[in-house]
C-alpha positions in Angstrom: 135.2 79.2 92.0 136.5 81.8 89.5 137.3 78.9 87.4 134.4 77.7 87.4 132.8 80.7 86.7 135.2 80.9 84.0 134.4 77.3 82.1 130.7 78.4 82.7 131.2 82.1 80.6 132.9 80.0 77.9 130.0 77.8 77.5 127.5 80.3 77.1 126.0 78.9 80.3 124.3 81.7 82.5 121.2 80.9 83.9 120.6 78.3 86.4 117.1 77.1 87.8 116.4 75.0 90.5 113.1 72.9 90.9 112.1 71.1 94.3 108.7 71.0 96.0 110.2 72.1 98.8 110.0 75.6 97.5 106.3 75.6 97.5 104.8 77.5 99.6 101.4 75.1 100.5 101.7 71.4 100.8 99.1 69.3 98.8 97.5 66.1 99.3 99.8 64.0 97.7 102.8 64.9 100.2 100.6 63.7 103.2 99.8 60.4 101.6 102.3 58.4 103.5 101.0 59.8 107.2 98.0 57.7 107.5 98.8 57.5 111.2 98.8 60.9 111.3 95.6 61.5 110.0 94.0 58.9 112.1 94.8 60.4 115.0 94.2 64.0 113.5 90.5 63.3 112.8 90.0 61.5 115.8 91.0 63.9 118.4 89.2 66.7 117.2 87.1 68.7 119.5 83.7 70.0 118.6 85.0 73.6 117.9 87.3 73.0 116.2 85.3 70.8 113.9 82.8 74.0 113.6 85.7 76.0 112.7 87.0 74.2 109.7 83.5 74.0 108.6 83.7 77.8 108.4 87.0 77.6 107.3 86.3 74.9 104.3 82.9 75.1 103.8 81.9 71.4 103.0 84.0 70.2 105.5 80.9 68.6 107.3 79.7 66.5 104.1 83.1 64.6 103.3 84.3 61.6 104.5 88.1 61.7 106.5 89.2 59.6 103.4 88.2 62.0 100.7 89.5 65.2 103.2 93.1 63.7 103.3 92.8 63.4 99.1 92.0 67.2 99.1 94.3 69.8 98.4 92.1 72.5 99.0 91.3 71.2 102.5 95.3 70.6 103.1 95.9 74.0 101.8 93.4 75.6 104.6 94.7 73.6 107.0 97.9 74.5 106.8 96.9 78.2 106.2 95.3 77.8 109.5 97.5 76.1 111.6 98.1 78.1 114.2 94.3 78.6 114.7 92.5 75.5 114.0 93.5 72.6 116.7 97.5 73.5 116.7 98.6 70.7 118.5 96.8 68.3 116.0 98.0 70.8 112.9 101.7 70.5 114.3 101.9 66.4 114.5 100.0 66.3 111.0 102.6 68.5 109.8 105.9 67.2 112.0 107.2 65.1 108.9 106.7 67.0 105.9 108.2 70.2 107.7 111.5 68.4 109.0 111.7 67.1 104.9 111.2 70.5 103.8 113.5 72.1 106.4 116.5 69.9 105.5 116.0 70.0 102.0 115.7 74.3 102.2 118.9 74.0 103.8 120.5 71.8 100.9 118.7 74.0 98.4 120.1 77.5 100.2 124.0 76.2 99.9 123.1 75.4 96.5 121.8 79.0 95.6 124.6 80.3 97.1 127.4 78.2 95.1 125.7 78.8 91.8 125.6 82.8 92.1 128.9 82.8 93.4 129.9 81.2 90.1 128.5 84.0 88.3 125.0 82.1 87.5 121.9 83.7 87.7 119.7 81.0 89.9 115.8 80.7 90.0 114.0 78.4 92.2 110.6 76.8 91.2 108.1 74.4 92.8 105.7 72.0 91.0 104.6 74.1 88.4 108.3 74.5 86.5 107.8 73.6 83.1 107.8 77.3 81.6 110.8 77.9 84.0 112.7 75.5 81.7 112.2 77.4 78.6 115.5 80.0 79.3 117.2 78.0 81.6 121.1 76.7 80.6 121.1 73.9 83.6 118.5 72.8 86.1 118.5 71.5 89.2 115.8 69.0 89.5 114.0 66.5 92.6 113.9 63.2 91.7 110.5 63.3 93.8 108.9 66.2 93.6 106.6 65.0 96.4 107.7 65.4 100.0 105.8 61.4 100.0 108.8 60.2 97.8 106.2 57.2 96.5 107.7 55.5 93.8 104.7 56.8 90.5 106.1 60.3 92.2 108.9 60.1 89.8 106.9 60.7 87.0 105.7 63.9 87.8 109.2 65.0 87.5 110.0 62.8 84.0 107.0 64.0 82.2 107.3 67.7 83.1 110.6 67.9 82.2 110.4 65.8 79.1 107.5 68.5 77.8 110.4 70.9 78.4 112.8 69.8 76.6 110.3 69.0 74.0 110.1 72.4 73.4 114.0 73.1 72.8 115.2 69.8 71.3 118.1 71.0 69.9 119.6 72.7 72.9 118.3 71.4 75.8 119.6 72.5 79.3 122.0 70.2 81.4 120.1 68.6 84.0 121.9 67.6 87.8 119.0 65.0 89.1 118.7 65.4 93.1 117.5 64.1 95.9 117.7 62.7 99.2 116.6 59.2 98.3 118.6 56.2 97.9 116.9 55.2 95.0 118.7 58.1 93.3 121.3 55.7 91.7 118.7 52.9 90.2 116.2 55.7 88.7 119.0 57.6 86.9 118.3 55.9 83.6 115.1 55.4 83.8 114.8 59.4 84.6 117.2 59.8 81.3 115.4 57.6 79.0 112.5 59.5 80.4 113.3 63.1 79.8 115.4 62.1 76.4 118.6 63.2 77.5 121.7 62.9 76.6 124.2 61.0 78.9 126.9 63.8 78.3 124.3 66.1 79.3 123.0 64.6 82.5 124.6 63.6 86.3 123.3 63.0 89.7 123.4 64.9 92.4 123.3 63.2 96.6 121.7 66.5 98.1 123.9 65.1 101.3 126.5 65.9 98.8 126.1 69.7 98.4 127.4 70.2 101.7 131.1 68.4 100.6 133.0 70.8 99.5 133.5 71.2 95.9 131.2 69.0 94.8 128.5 71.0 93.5 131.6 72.9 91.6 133.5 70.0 89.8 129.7 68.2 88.8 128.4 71.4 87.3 132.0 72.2 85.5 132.7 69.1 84.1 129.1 69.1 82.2 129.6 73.0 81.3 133.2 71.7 79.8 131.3 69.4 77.0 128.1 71.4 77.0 129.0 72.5 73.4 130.0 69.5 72.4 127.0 68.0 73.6 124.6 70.5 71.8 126.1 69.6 68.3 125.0 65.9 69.0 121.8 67.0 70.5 121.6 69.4 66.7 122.7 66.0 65.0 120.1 63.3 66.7 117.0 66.1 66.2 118.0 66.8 62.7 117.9 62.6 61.8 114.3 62.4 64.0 112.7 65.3 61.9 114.7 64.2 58.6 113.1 60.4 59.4 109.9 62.1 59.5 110.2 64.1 56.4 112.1 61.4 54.2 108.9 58.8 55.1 106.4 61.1 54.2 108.2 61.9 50.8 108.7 58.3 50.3 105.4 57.6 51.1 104.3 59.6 49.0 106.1 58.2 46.1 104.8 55.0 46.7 101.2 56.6 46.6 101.7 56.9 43.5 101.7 53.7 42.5 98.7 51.6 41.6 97.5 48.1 40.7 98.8 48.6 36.8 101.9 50.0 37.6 102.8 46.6 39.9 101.1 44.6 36.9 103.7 46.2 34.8 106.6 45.5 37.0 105.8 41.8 37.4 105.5 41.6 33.2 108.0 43.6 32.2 111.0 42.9 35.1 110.0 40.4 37.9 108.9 37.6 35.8 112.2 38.0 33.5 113.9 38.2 36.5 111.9 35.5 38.5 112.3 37.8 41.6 109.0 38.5 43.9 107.2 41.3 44.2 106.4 41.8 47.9 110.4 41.3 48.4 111.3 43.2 45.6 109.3 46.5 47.0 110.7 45.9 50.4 114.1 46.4 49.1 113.1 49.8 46.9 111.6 51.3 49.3 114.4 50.8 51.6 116.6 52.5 49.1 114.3 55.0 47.9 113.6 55.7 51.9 118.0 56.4 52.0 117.6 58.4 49.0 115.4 60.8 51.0 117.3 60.4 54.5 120.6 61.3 52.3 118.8 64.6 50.9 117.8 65.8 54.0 120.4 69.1 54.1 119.8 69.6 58.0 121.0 65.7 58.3 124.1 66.7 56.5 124.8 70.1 57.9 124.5 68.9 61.2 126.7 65.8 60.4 129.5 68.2 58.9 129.6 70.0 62.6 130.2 66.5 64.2 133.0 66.0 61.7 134.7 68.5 64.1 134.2 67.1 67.0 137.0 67.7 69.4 137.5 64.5 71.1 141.0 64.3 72.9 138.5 65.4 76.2 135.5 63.9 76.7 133.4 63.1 80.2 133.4 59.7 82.0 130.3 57.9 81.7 127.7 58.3 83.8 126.9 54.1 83.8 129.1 51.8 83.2 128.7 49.3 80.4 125.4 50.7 79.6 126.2 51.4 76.0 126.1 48.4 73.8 128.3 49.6 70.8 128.3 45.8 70.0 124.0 46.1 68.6 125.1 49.0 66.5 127.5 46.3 64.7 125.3 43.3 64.5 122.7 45.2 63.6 125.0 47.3 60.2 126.6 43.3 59.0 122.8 41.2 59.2 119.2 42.2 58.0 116.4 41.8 60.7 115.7 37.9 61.1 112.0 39.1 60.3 113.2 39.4 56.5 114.2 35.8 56.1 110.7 35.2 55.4 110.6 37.2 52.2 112.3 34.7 49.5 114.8 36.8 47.1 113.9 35.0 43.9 111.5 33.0 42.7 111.9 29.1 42.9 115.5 29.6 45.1 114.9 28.7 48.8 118.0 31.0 49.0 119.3 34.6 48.8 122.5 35.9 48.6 123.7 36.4 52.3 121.9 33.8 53.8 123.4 32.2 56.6 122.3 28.8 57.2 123.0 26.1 60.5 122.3 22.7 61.0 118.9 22.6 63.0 119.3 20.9 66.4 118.3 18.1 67.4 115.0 17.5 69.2 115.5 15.1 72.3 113.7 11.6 71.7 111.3 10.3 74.0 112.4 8.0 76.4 110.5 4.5 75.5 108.3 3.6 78.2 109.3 -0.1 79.7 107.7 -3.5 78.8 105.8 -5.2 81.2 106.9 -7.2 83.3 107.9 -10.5 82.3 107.5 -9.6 78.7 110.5 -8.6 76.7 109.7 -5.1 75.0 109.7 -6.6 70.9 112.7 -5.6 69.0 112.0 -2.8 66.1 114.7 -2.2 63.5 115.0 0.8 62.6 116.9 1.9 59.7 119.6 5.1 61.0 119.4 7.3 58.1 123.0 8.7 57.3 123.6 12.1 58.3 123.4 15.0 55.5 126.8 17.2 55.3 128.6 15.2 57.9 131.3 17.3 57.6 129.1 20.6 58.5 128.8 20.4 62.4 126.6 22.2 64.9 129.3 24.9 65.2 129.3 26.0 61.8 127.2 27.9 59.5 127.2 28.0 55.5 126.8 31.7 53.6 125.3 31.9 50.3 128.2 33.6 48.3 126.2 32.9 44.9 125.3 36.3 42.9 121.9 37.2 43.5 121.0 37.3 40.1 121.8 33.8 39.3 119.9 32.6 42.2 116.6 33.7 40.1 114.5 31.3 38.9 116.9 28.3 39.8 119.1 29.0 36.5 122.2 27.9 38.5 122.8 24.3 38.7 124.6 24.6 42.2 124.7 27.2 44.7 128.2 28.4 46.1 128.6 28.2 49.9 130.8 29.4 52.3 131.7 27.7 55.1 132.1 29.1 58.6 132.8 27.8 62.2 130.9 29.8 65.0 133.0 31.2 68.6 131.6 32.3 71.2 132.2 36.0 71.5 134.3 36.4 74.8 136.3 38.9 75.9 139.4 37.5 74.6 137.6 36.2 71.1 137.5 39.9 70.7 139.5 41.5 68.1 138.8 45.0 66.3 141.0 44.6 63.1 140.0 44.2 59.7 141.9 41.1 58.7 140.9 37.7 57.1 137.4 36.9 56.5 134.9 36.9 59.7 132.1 38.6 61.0 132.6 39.9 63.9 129.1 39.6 65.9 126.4 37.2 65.2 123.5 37.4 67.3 120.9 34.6 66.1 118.2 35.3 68.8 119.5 32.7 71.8 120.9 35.5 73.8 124.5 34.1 73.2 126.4 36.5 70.9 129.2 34.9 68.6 131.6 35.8 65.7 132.3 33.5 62.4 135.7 32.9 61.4 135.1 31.9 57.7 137.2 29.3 56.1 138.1 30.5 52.5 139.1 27.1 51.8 135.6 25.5 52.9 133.7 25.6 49.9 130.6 23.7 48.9 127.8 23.7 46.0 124.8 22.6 46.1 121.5 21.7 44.1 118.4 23.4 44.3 116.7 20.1 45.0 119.1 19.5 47.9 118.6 22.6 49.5 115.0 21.7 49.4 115.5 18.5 50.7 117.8 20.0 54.0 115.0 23.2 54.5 111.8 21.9 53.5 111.6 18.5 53.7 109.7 16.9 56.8 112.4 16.5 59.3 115.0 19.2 57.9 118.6 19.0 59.1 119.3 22.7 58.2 117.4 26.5 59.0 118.3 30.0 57.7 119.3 31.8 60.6 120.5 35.0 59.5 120.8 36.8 56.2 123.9 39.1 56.0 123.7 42.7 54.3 125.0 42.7 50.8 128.2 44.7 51.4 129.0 42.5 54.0 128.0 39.6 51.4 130.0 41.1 49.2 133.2 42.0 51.6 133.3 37.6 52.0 132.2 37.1 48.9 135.3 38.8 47.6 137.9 37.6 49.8 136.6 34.1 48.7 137.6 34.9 44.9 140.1 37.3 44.9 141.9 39.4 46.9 141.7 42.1 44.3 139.3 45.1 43.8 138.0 43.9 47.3 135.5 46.2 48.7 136.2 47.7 51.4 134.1 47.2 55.3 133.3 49.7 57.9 135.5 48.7 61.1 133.7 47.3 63.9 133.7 49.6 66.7 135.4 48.7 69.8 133.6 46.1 71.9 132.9 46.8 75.6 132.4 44.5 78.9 131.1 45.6 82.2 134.7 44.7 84.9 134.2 45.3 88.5 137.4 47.4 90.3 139.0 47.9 93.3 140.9 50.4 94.5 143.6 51.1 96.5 147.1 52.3 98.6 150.0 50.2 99.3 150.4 50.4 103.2 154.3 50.4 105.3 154.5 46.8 105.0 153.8 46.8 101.4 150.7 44.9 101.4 147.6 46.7 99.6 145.4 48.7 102.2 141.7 49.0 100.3 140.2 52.3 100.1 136.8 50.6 100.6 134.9 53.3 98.3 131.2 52.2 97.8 130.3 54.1 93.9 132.7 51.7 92.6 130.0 48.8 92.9 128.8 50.3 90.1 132.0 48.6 88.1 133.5 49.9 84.8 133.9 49.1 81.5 136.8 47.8 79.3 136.8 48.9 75.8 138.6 46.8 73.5 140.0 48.1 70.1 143.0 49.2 69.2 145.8 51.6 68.8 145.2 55.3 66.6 147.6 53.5 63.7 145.6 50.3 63.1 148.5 48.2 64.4 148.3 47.0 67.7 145.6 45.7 70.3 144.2 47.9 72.8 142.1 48.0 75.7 140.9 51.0 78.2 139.5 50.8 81.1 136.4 53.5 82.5 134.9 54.5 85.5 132.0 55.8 85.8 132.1 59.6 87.0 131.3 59.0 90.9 134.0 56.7 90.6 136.2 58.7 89.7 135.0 61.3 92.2 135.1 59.2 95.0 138.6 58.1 94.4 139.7 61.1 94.3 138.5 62.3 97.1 139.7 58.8 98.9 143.2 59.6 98.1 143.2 63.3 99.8 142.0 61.6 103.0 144.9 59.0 103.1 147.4 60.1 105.6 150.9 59.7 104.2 152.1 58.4 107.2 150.4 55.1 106.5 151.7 54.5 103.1 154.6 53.2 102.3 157.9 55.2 102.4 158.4 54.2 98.8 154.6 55.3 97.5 154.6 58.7 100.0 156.0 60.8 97.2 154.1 59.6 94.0 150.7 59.7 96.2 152.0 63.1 97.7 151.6 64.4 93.8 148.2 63.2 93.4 146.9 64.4 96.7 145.1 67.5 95.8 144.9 67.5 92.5 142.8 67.5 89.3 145.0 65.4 87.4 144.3 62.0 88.7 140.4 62.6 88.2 141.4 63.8 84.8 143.6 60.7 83.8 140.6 58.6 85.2 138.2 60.4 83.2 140.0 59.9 80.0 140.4 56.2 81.0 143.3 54.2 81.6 145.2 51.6 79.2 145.3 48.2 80.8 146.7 45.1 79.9 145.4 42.5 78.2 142.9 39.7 80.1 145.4 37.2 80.3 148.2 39.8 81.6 148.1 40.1 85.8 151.4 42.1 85.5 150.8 45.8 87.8 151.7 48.3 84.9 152.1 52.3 85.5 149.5 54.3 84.2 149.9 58.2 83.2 148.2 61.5 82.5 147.6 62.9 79.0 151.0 64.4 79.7 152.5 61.1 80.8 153.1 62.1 84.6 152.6 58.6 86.6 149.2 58.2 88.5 149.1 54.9 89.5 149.7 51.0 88.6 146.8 49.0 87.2 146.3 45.2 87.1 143.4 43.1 86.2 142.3 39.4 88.0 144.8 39.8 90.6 144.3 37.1 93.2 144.5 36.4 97.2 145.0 40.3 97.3 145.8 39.9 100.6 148.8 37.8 99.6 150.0 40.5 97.3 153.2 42.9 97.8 154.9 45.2 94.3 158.0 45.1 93.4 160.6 47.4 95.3 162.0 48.7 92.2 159.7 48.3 89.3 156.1 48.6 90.7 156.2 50.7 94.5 158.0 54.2 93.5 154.4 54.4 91.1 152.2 52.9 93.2 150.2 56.7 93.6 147.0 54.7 93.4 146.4 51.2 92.8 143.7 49.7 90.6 142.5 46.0 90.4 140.3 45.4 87.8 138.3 42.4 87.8 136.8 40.8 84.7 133.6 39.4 85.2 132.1 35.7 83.8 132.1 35.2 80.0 129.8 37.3 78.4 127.4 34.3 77.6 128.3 30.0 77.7 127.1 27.7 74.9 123.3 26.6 75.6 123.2 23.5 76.9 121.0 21.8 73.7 123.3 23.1 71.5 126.0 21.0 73.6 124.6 18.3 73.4 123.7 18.7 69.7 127.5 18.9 69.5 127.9 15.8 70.9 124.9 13.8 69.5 124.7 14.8 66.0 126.7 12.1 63.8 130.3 13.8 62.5 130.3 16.5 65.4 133.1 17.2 67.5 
């Protein structure tokens, strides 16, 4: 505890405020809305006086219905104020339920109260009405439901009063431990996030079961307080680029106010018609640019981007969801424009821009021919098979535009360069973070199947303006733009393609990431693995696959979620020594008790690549031995490590399990692949 308290003084974390209906005094409608029984019997067995005495006691009584009573809370509230008056026996089995909920959750709430303040925190509890509570409050406590009902619309009681909140202090909001009693706990935590607009970093879930576990409560609260800074410069950032947003489209809207009918007439004379570029796409891409220009000025965008240039990272929390952050969208989305823009042309008379990515159209399937009569043969018809266009590109390639833009306008080029590129499904495997030869690394063309081009600098083509009008716009086209690439990227292939000097340079891709599942556990006396059975880990992890702080070398980490990592922990304290094998006992001994297994877990562990089932050791940030890791292991029943190499660090023993391929090819473009003349 006084370390906690300690972790908690250096974050500037002091107040603590718990919210929970249970703390209200009165019950209201709402939380009787599930005892319909209840009531039924209620009304039903009263006597005469006591009917005459809650008409004195709730005057109306008399003129409502028993349907609009139960919806009151001012006749709840006088019953419950009278309860020991008015029919008592009725009173107490209206009540029976809500009390027992109340009672056990008081008890949960009490231990609670008690932890914080012995950490040095000064706690508040609230009820329902919490939202000014929130304003001076460094972490709260809140009910998932805060209605002793639990129904499921009860959730947004909760969502909406803490999102006005935090409204209120966006750039430092409070940490927030979600509780309750429910088992939906687990499967409203992001929706409750998304809700309130928190940060992950910020945010954890809280079993109320699991206040009574000792040290719980403790390691939860510290591990946020430990990043709370952290977390408020990103918090600073993400508020600054919403306001700056705001502020750079009003100044830019503003701009473009200004202009009228004979400014745009002079634009068209005096530049687009040299230029044979359009208008309406020409003033899309200014007022992007003049919309960055505005962004880039913001000085609290910058300030606050400065502080995150500081960022200490070597420590940083496990996630609270596995595989829940898709780094790869924030990399399609930087390489292509929105597929919405390939319907503004780039210049005039050129069905193509620079960038744009075009793929033989698949093939529709042809009708089956309906069958001749019978006793007629069906009458021969000749039909002339017109020869395929591009043989050579198949359904598993795509060609880039690589000519300059400005020659594309007004068709003063007599060919257009292209680029030709095959097409991969993006797998776990296909995965690779460095910056070498020319590809893209994710292509997403609307299917739901992500891929990568691998570009062939040797697969060039040119073509005539009247042939790309026959293979786009003709009746039956064989081609479609499916993607138009931003111009650095353009220009990043474009380059490669004509010389490999005064390239300019790309952003790296960030890691990719896949959801595994994982298993966990000890290696028992007859060296066979003994599984520690712990549920949280249904939740999976996820691989991230990048590589190594010099550039060099592929690498892949593997992260739990934080339950997880708690749970695993807390597995290994419970496993009796005498059960484990004689060659584990002292490695597991060391990680019995400890903090430094849940902080090598947290950190995440370096695993081997897919294709490598080989148990490897992995180590703390001071490279003490955990543990051995291994992914796709199979018959684990079957399994036994290796005396010498694999036992002596066998602590812990993780399995993790890759799951299918992130997407398969769609069937139609299969068969394309197989019907289209020249395909492979």
């Amino acid at each position: 505890m006084a370390e906690l308290a300690e972790i908690l003084a250096s974050a500037n974390i002091t107040k603590a405020l718990i919210v929970d209906d249970a703390i209200d005094e009165v019950p209201r409608a709402d939380d009787l809305s599930i005892d319909g029984q209840q009531w039924t019997h209620f009304f039903d067995d009263l006597q005469p006086a006591d009917q005459d005495a809650l008409n004195v006691a709730f005057p109306g009584y008399t003129d409502l219905a028993a349907e609009d009573l139960q919806q009151s809370d001012g006749f709840v509230s006088c019953l419950w104020a009278n309860k020991g008056q008015i029919a008592p026996a009725l009173c107490q089995a209206l009540f029976t339920r809500y009390v027992a909920d109340m009672q056990a959750d008081i008890d949960h709430l009490n231990v609670l109260r008690d932890l914080l303040e012995a950490a040095g925190l000064t706690c508040n509890a609230v009820g329902r009405d919490f939202v000014a509570a929130v304003a001076d409050a460094d972490i709260v406590f809140m009910d998932l439901y805060l209605c002793s009902a639990q129904r499921p619309d009860d959730i947004k009681v909760s969502i909406d009063g803490l999102a006005s909140a935090i409204s209120e202090r966006r750039t430092k909001p409070p940490l927030v431990i979600l509780m309750s009693r429910s088992t939906r706990l687990e499967d409203k935590r992001s929706d409750f996030r998304e809700g309130t607009k928190l940060f992950e970093s910020t945010f954890r879930i809280l079993v109320k079961a699991d206040i009574q576990v000792d040290g719980v409560v403790q390691r939860t609260v510290g591990r946020l307080a430990t990043h709370y800074q952290k977390s408020l410069k990103l918090s600073e950032f993400v508020c600054a680029w919403e306001d700056g947003l705001d502020a750079a489209r009003n100044n830019t809207t503003k701009l473009i106010r200004k202009l009228g009918l004979s400014d745009l007439a002079q634009i068209q004379h005096l530049l687009l018609s040299a230029e044979g570029e359009p208008m309406g796409s020409y003033l899309v891409d200014v007022f992007d640019k003049v919309l960055q220009h505005e962004i880039e000025a913001n000085t609290s965008i910058i300030d606050t981007a400065l502080a995150l240039n500081s960022l200490d990272t070597s420590k940083f929390p496990a996630p609270l969801v596995a595989g829940e952050n898709d780094l790869l969208e924030f990399v399609e989305h930087s390489l292509f424009h929105n597929r919405a823009r390939l319907k503004l042309p780039g210049a005039i008379g050129s069905s193509v821009s620079f960038g744009d990515v075009l793929r033989r159209k698949l093939p529709t399937p042809t009708p089956v021919a309906e069958a001749a009569p019978a006793g007629l043969a069906a009458p021969a018809v000749a039909v002339a098979e017109k020869p395929p266009i591009l043989p050579e590109i198949q359904s598993n390639m795509v060609m880039a535009v690589l000519s300059p833009a400005c020659d594309l306008q007004r068709n003063q080029l007599k060919r257009v360069l292209f680029l030709v590129g095959e097409l991969h499904v993006l797998k776990t495997e296909a995965w690779s973070a460095k910056n070498s030869g020319a590809k893209t690394p994710v292509f997403d063309m609307g299917d739901g199947v992500r891929r990568f081009i691998q570009w062939n600098l040797k697969h060039i083509l040119t073509l005539t303006h009247d042939e790309l009008n026959e293979f786009l716009f003709s009746e039956q086209p064989a081609f479609e733009r499916v993607g138009r690439l931003r111009d650095m990227h353009a220009l990043e292939i474009q380059q490669k393609l004509l010389s490999s000097m005064g390239r300019v340079g790309l952003a790296a891709p960030m890691p990719a990431t896949h959801a595994v599942r994982i298993q966990a556990f000890t290696v028992d006396t007859d060296n066979k693995l003994r599984n520690l059975n712990i549920a949280s880990l249904a939740d999976g992890g996820v691989c991230f696959i990048g590589r190594t702080s010099d550039g060099q070398d592929h690498l892949e980490k593997l992260l739990l979620t934080e339950r997880g990592c708690e749970d695993i922990c807390r597995a290994i304290d419970q496993v009796d020594l005498n059960t484990v094998h004689e060659k584990a006992r002292d490695i597991l001994k060391s990680i019995q008790k400890s903090t430094v297994l849940y902080e090598t877990l947290e950190q995440g562990i370096v695993v081997g690549k897919i294709t490598n089932q080989s148990f490897q050791e992995f180590k703390s940030d001071k490279d003490v031995t955990q543990g051995v890791v291994a992914r796709n292991k199979k018959q684990i029943e079957a399994i036994t490590l290796d005396k010498k190499r694999e036992l002596p660090f066998a602590g812990l023993v993780l399995i993790a399990h890759d799951g299918p391929d992130d997407a398969a090819v769609p069937a139609n473009e299969q068969a394309a692949q197989e019907g289209i003349p020249g395909a492979t």
